[in-house]
N, C-alpha and C positions, 0 to 999 in steps of 0.2 A: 681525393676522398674528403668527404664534409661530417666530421662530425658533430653532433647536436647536445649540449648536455644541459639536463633540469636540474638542482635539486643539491646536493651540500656539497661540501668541499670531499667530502668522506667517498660521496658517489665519485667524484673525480679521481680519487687517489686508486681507489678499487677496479678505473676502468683502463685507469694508466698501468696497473700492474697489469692486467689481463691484457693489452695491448703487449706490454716485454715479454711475458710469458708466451704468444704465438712467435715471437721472434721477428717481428718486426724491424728495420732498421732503423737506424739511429738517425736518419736524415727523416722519419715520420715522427721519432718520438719527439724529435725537436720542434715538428710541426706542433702535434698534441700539446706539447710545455705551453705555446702558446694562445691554439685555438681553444682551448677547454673555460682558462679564465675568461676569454672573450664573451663567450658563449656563455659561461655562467652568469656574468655580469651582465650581458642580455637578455636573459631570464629574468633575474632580480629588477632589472628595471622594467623590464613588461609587468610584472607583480607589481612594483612599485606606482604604477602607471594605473591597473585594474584598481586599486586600494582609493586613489587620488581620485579616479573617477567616481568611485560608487562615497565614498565621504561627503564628497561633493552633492551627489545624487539625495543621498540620505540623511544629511545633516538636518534636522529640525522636525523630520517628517515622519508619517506615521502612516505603517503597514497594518492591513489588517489580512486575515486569514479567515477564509469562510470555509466553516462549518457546517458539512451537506447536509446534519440530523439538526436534533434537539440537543439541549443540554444533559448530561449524563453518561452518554456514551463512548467509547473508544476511542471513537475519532473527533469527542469533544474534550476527552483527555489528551488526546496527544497531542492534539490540536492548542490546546491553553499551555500543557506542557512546552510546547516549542514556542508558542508568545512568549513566555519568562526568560527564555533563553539564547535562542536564536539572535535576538538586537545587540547582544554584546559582542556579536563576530560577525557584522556586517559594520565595517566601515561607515561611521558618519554617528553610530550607533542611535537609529532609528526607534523610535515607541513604537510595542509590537500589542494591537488589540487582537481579540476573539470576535467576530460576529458569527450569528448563527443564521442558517437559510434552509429550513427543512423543508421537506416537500416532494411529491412521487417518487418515493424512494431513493433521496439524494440527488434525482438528476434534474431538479427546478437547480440547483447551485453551478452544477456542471456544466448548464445549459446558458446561465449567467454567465460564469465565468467566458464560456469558450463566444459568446456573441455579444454581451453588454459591456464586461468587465473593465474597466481602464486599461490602457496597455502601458501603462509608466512605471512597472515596478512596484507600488505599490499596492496592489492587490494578490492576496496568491490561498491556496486553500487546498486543504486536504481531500484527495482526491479519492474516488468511492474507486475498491478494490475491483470493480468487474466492469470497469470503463470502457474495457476492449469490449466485454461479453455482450454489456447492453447497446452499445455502439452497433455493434453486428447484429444483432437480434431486433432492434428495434431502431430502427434508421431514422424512421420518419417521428418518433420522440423523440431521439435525441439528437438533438439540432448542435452536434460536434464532431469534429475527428482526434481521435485521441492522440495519435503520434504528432499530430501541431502545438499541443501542449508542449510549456519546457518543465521537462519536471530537474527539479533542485537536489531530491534525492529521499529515501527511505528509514525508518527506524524498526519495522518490523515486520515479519511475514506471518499471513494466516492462513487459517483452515477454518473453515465454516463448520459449526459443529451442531448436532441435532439434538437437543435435551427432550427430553419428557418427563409430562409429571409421575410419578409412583404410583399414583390412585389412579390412572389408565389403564394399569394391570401391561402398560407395555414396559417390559423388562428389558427387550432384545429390539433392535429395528424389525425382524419381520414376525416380531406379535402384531406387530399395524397391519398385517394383510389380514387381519380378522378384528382386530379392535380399530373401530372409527376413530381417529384424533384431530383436534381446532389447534391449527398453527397459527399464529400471531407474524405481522409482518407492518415493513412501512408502509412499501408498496409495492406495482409489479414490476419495479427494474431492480431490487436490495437484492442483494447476495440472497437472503435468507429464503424469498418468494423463489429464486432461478432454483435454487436448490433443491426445495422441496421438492417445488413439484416435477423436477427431473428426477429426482429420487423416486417417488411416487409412481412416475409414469414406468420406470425400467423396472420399478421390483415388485410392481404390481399392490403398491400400500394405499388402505383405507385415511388420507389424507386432503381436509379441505384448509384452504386457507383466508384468515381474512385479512385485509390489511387497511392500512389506516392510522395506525400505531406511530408515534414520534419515536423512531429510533429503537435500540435495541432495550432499554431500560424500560420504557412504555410496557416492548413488547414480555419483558418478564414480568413487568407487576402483573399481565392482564392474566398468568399462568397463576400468580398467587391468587387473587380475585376469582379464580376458577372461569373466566371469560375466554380462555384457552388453554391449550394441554400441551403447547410445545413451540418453543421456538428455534431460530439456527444462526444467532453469529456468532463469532469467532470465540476461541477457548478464553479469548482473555476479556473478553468481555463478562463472561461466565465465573472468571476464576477471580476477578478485580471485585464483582458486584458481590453475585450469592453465593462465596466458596461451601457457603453451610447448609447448601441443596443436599450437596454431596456427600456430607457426613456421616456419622454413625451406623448402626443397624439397619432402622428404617431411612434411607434418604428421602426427604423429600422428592428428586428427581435424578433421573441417568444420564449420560449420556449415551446416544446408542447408534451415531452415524456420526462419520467427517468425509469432508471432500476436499483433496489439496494433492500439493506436489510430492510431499512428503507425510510420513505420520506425525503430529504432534508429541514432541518428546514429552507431553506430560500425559497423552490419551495411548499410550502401546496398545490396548487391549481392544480400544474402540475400533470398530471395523471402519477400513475403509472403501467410500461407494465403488471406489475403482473395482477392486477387490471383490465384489457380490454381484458385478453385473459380468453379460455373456460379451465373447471376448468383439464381437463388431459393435457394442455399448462401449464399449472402452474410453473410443476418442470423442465421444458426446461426453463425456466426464471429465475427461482430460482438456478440453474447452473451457467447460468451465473451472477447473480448476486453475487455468491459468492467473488468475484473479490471485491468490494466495501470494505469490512473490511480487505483486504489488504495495503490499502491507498499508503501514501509517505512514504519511510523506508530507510533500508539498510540493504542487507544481503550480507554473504561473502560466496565463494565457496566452494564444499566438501573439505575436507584434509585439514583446515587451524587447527593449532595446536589445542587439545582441552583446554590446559590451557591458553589460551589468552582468550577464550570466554567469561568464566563469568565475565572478567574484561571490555570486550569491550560493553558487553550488561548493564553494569554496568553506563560505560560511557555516552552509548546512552541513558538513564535514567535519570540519572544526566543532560543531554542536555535538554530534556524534561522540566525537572523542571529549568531552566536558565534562569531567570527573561531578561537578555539580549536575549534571543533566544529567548523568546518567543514577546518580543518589536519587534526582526524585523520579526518576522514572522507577526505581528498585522500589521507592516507597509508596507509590501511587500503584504496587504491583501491576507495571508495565515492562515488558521484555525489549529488549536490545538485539535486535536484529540487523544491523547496516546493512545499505545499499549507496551509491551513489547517483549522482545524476546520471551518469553516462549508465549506467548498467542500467536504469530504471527504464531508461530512455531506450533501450534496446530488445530489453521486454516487452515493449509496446511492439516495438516496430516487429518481432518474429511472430508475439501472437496474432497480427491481423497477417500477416505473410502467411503464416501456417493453414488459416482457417477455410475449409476448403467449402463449397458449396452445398454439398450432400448434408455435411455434419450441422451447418447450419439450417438445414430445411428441417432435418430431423429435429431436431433440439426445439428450434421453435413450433413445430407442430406439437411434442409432446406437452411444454409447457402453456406455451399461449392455445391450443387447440386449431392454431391453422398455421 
């Protein structure tokens, strides 16, 4: 019998008792006595060993993180948030910049990343939440596969959410099946465009959209400038920028659609599209919802070394748990949602498993029109 043991002394003592407690005998527990220390001390020097390499790695050097929008937005918060952070728990303790790459909807960055990027580690970027969706729907833009990505791990999960202005006279999502509304968008691969206009097509809503717009900040000034009436990302982008849309008496604007895995604990009331379409619409929403527990993250491009990783996904864990990280993410009202790399990396690989050929013909005929 070979057993394996990670992680404190504490787990040792706790697995030793549970060994006495089956009643095991004493010519095993004597094995135990001394295979456990073995084994821990092997662990620690594999640790010891990932730490020595990436020090080495990162000593002098400078990571940067690309940002698929403009400046202003969610994923250029969380994004500058984890540069401040992130370098103090990677061995070598690397300068961590921000660069920005906007462009068709995030995916000019993704599309960098996954064919141009360096593969040494020093590159890595926060990756657009419907990677899988666009991936599948639009093959021949986007010139990636997502599950070759190593993703490092997650800080939050979303729901794409539907605001409108007050002066549209749209109160409800389906006042839109009689009152015309201008959606604001990056482009045709953002969260916000798939949304719509799958929204649209299943509930039969008076909805055009334009896009063009750097990010999601762009796309709500052009709602105050009156140059559109509605846009759709995620609640925290909504609740970080304009909380004072949603104010008093008269709001400026609603919200009045989400799409996700779950309701947003701060929208109960807000319907969700699951929830309003006919029950063979379901799994065209459920597609695209898979996007949502992708959240804010970072992942790095194929080919980066495989022994950096479990120190970098190590790191990004450690970030996670950063009592400082996690204060300015409270004060940049940003949420704290963990994932790790391994869980992230698993959601990739079930959502393109799952996706079956029907639900993608559909989906793309409704939104792209073929």
């Amino acid at each position: 019998m070979v057993i394996y043991a990670v992680g404190s002394f504490g787990f040792i003592k706790n697995l030793v008792e549970k060994v006495r407690k089956q009643n095991f005998g004493g010519k095993m527990l004597r094995k135990l006595k001394y295979a456990l220390p073995i084994a821990l001390a092997t662990s620690l020097a594999t640790g010891s060993l990932q730490a020595n390499t990436l020090a080495k790695h990162y000593k002098g050097k400078t990571v940067s993180i690309i940002i698929p929008y403009g400046p202003g937005g969610t994923y250029d918060k969380y994004g500058s948030t984890f540069a401040r952070h992130i370098g103090r728990h990677i061995p070598g303790d690397p300068t961590v910049i921000v660069q920005y790459m906007p462009g068709a909807g995030g995916s000019k960055a993704m599309n960098y990343m996954y064919n141009a990027a360096p593969k040494y580690g020093y590159v890595t970027t926060v990756p657009l939440d419907n990677i899988v969706v666009n991936q599948v729907l639009r093959p021949k833009k986007m010139r990636y596969k997502a599950n070759k990505f190593t993703w490092l791990g997650s800080s939050n999960q979303t729901n794409s959410v539907m605001v409108v202005a007050s002066r549209t006279g749209v109160h409800k999502i389906m006042d839109a099946k009689t009152k015309p509304i201008i959606g604001s968008t990056a482009g045709y691969s953002s969260s916000t465009f798939l949304f719509c206009k799958l929204a649209a097509g299943l509930l039969g809503l008076k909805i055009k959209m334009i896009a063009g717009y750097k990010g999601s900040s762009r796309s709500m000034f052009a709602i105050e400038t009156g140059e559109a009436d509605m846009t759709a990302p995620n609640w925290l982008a909504w609740d970080s920028k304009v909380p004072h849309w949603f104010g008093g008496k008269k709001p400026f604007a609603k919200a009045v659609l989400q799409n996700g895995v779950f309701v947003d604990p701060d929208l109960p009331n807000v319907p969700m599209l699951s929830d309003l379409v006919k029950p063979k619409d379901k799994p065209l929403v459920m597609f695209l919802a898979s996007a949502g527990p992708l959240g804010r993250g970072l992942t790095m491009p194929p080919g980066v070394p495989k022994n950096l990783i479990p120190g970098l996904r190590s790191a990004y864990k450690k970030m996670n748990a950063d009592p400082k990280f996690r204060a300015e993410l409270k004060k940049r009202r940003l949420r704290l949602i963990s994932s790790t790399g391994e869980q992230i990396q698993k959601v990739v690989e079930d959502a393109l498993k799952a996706t079956s050929p029907a639900v993608i013909k559909r989906v793309r005929k409704i939104v792209y029109g073929k």
